[in-house]
N, C-alpha and C positions, 0 to 999 in steps of 0.2 A: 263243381261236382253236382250241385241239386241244380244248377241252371241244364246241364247235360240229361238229367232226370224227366226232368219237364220238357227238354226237348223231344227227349222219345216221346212220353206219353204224349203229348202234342201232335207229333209227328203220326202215332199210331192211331189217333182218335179221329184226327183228318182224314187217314185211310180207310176208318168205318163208316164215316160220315159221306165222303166219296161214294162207297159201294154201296151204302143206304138209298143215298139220292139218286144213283146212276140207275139203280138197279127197277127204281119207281117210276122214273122219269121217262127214260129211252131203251134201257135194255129190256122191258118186258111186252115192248112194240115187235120185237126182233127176237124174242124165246122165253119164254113163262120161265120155263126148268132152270136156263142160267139166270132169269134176275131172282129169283128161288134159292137158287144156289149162295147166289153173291149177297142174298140179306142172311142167310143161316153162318158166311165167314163174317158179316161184319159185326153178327152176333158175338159170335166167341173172343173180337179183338178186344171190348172194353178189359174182361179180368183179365186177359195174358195182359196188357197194356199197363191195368196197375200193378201186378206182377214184376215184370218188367221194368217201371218205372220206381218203385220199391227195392230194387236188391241192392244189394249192399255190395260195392266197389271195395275195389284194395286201399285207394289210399282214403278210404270215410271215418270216420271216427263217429261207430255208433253209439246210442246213446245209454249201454249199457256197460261201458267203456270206462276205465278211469287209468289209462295207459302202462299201467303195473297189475292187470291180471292176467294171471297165466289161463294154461289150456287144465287145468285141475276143477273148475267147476265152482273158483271158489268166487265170491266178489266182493268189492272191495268199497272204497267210499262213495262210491257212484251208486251201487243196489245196496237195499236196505238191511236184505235177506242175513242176520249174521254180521252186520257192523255195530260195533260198540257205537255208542252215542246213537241211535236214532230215536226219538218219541217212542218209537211201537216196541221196541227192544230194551223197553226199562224195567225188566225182570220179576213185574208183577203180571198179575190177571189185566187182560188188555179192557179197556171200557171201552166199549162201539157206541156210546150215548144212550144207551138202554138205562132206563133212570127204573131199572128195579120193576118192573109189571105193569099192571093196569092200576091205573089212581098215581104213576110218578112216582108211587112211595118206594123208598129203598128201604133194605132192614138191617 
C-alpha cells in the first residue's frame, strides 16, 4: 500500500521534471508559448502529486483508526479526543507548563 503511494508520487514528479527539463532544453528552440505552457502544467503536478500520493485507499488503516469506530463521530483508543485514561483527559485544569507568570512563581 505505501510502496504503490510512492510509486505514484515518483511516477508523477518524474513527469514534472521531464516537462521542466524538455521544456528549457529543446522545446523552446521550437515555440516559446508551448515550453511556457509545459512549465506552468509541470507547475501544478507537485500538489496534485502529494495529493494524490496521500489518499487514503480502502484497504489502509489510517492512523486515526482503532478498528471499532463507527461512522458516529465518536473515537475511541487510538484519538485522545474523549478517551478515559489519556494524560490530558484527567478531569482537572490542564497545565501547558506555564509555571504561573513572570518570575516562575505560582500562587
Amino acid at each position: 500500500m505505501y510502496r504503490r503511494r510512492r510509486r505514484r508520487y515518483f511516477a508523477l514528479m518524474t513527469v514534472c521534471l521531464v516537462l521542466f527539463v524538455s521544456a528549457g532544453a529543446f522545446v523552446r528552440l521550437w515555440s516559446v508559448p508551448v515550453a511556457v505552457g509545459m512549465c506552468v502544467v509541470a507547475m501544478v503536478i507537485p500538489p496534485w502529486a502529494a495529493i494524490v500520493a496521500n489518499r487514503r485507499e480502502p484497504d489502509d488503516r489510517w492512523w486515526d483508526e482503532n478498528g471499532g469506530g463507527g461512522a458516529d463521530g465518536r473515537r475511541g483508543a487510538a484519538g485522545h479526543a474523549g478517551s478515559p485514561g489519556h494524560p490530558d483527559d484527567a478531569g482537572g485544569p490542564r497545565n501547558d507548563g506555564d509555571a504561573g507568570g513572570p518570575g516562575g512563581r505560582r500562587r
